[in-house]
C-alpha positions as CSV (number, residue, x, y, z in Angstrom):
1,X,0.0,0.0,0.0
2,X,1.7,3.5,-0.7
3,X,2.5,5.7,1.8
4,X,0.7,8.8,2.0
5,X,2.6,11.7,3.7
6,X,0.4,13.1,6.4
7,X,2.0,16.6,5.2
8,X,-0.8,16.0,2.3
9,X,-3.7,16.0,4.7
10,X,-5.8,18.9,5.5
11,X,-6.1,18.7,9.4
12,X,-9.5,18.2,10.9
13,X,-9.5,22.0,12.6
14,X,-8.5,23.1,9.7
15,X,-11.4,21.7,7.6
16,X,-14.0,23.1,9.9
17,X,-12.6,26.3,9.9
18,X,-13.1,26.3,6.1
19,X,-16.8,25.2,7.0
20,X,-17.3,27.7,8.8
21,X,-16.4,30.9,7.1
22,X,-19.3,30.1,4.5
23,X,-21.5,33.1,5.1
24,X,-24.9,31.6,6.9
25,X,-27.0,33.8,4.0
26,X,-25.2,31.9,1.3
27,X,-25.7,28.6,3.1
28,X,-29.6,29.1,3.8
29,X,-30.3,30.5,0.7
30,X,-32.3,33.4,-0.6
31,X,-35.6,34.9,0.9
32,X,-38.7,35.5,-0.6
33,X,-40.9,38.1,0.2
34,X,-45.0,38.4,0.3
35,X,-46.7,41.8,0.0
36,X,-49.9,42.0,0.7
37,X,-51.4,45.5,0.1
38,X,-55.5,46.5,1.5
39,X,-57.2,49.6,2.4
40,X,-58.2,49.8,6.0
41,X,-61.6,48.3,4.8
42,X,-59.9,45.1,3.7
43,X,-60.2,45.3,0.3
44,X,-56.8,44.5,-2.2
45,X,-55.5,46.9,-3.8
46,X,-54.3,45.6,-7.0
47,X,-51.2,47.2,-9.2
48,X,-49.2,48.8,-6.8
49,X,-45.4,48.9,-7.4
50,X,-43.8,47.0,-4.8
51,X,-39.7,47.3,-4.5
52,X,-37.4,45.8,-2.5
53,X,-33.7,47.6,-1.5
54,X,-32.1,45.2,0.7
55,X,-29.5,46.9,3.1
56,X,-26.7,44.7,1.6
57,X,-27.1,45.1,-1.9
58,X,-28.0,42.3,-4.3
59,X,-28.2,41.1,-7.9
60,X,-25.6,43.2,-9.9
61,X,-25.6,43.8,-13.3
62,X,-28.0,44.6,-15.9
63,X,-32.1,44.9,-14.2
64,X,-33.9,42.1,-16.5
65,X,-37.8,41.3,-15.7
66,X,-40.0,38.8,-17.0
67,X,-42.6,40.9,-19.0
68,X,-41.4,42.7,-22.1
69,X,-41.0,46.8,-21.8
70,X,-44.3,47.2,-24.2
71,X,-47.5,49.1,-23.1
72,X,-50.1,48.9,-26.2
73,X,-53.3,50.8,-27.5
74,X,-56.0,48.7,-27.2
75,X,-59.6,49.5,-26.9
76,X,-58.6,53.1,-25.8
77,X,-56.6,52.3,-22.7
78,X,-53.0,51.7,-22.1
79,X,-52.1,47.9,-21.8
80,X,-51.3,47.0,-19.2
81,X,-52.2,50.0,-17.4
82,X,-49.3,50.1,-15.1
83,X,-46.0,48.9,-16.6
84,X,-42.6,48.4,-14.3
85,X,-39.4,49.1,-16.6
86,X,-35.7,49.2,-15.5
87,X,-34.3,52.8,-15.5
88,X,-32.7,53.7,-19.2
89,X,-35.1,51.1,-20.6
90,X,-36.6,52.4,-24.4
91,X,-40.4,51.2,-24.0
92,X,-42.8,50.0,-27.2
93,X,-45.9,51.8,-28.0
94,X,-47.8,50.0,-30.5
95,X,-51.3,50.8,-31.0
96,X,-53.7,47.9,-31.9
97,X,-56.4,50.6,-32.4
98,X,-58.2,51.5,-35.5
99,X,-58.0,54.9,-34.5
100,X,-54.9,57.2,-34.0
101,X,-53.4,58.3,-30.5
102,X,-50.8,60.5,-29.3
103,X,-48.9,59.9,-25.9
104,X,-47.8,62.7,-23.5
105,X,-46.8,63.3,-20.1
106,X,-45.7,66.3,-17.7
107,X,-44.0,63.8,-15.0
108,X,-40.9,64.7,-13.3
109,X,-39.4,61.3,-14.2
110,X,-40.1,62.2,-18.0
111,X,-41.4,64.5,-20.6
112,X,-43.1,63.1,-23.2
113,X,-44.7,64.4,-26.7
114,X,-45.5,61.6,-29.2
115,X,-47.4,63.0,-32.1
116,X,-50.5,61.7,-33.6
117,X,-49.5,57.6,-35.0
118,X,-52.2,55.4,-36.4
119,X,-52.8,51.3,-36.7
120,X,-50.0,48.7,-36.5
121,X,-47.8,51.7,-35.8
122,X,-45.2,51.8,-33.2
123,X,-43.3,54.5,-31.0
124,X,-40.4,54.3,-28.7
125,X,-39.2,56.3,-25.9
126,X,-36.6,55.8,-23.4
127,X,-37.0,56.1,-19.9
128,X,-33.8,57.1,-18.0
129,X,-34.7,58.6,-14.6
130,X,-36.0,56.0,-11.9
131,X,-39.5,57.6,-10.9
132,X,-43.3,57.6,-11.9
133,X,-44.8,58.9,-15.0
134,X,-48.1,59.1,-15.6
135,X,-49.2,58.9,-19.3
136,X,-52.1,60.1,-21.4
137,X,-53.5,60.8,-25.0
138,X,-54.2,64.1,-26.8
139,X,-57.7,62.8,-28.3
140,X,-59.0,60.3,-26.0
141,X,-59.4,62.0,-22.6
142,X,-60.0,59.2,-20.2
143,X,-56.7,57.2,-21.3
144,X,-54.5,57.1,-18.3
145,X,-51.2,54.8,-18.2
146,X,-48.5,54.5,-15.5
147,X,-44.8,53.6,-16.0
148,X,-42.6,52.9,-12.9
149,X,-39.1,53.6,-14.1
150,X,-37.1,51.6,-11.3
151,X,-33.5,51.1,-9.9
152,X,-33.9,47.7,-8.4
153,X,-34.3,44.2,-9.9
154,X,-36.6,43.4,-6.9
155,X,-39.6,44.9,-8.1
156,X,-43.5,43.9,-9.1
157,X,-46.8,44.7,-9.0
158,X,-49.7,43.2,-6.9
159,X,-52.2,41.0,-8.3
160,X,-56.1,41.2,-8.2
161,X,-55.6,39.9,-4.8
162,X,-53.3,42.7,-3.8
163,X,-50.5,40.2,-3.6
164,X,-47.1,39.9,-5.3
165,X,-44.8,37.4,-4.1
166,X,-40.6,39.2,-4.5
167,X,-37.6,36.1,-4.4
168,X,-34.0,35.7,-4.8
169,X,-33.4,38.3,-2.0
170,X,-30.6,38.4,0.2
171,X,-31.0,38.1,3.8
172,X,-30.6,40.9,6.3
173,X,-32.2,44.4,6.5
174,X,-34.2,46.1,3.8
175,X,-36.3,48.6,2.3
176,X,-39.9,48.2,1.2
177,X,-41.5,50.9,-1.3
178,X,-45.0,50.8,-2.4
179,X,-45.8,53.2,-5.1
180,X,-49.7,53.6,-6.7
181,X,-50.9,56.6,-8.7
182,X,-53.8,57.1,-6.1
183,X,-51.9,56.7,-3.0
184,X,-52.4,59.1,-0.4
185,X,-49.3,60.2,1.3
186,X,-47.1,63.5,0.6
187,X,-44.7,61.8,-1.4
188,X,-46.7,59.5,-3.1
189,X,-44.9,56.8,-1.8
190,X,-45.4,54.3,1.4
191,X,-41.8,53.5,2.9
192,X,-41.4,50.4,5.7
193,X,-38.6,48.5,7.1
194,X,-38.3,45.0,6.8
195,X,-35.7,41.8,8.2
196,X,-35.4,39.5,5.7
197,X,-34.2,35.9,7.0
198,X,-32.1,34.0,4.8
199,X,-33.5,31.1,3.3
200,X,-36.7,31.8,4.6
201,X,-40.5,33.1,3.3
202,X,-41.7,36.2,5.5
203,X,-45.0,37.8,4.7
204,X,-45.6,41.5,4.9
205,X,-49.7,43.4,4.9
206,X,-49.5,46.7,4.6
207,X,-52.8,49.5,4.7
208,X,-52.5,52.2,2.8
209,X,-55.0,55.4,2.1
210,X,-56.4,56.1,-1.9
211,X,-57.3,59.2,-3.0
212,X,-60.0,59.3,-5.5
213,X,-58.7,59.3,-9.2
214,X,-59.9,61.3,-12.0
């Protein structure tokens, strides 16, 4: 049997040091997040903006989501009506219409003027400042459309349920943002604190006040 020098072993302390210098985040794993958004009546409010800033950063590189940076012209509304895009993003108008539409919008985050464009027709804009900006057409009055330019990849809006389910975030402190065009506080924006523990599924409800909206 050949001899194997004991120089060649790694020592038994030695191996659980290694062990144990695996950060316990990595080793448990990412947490997910549930949002659950009401009015203090109890009912859901559906498409609010929902971010996540976790204390210790996260995901680097480009912000990719699963839903393509469109909103459409159909039946005279904005489809969807609220659209999350990563900031510097250039979004898709096409309109499915049979009649023309233009798109503008006064919004800090962006200014837009998009003249008159007609059937199977597409714009594009870019959208480079993280922010809200509420959209609307020249001829049709009651269109109203929502873009949330944002600076996190943990990001989504709430379901019919008023419910959106955030993962792959790292453990540890972290911000949660709410953002909906009728929300009524002075920044249009709800702020809360939040422990997120590695590996782990923590739920979040959180009552906010609407303002009607015209």
């Amino acid at each position: 049997m050949p001899h194997i020098r004991s120089s060649a072993l790694l020592p038994f302390s030695a191996l659980i040091g290694a062990l144990l210098v695996i950060p316990t985040s990595q080793a448990a794993g990412p947490a997910t997040l549930t949002v659950t958004v009401k009015q203090a009546n109890g009912m859901p409010v559906r498409d609010t903006v929902v971010m996540v800033y976790p204390k210790a950063g996260g995901a680097s590189g480009p912000i990719r989501f699963g839903w393509k940076n469109e909103m459409a012209q159909s039946n005279i509304a904005f489809t969807p009506g609220t659209l999350i895009v990563p900031a510097g993003s250039a979004v898709r108008f096409p309109n499915l219409d049979k009649v023309r539409h233009s798109i503008y919008s006064f919004s800090k985050a962006a200014k837009v003027d998009i003249q008159l464009y007609g059937r199977d027709e597409t714009r594009t804009h870019t959208f480079s400042v993280p922010g809200s900006v509420s959209l609307g057409c020249k001829i049709h009055d009651q269109m109203r459309g929502y873009i949330r330019v944002v600076d996190t990849p943990y990001a989504a809006k709430t379901d019919q349920n008023g419910q959106v389910k955030i993962a792959q975030l790292p453990g540890g402190a972290a911000t949660v943002r709410l953002w909906h065009p009728a929300l009524r506080t002075r920044t249009g924006e709800h702020e809360e604190a939040v422990t997120l523990a590695a590996g782990q599924a923590v739920a979040r409800s959180i009552t906010v006040a609407l303002r009607p909206v015209k």
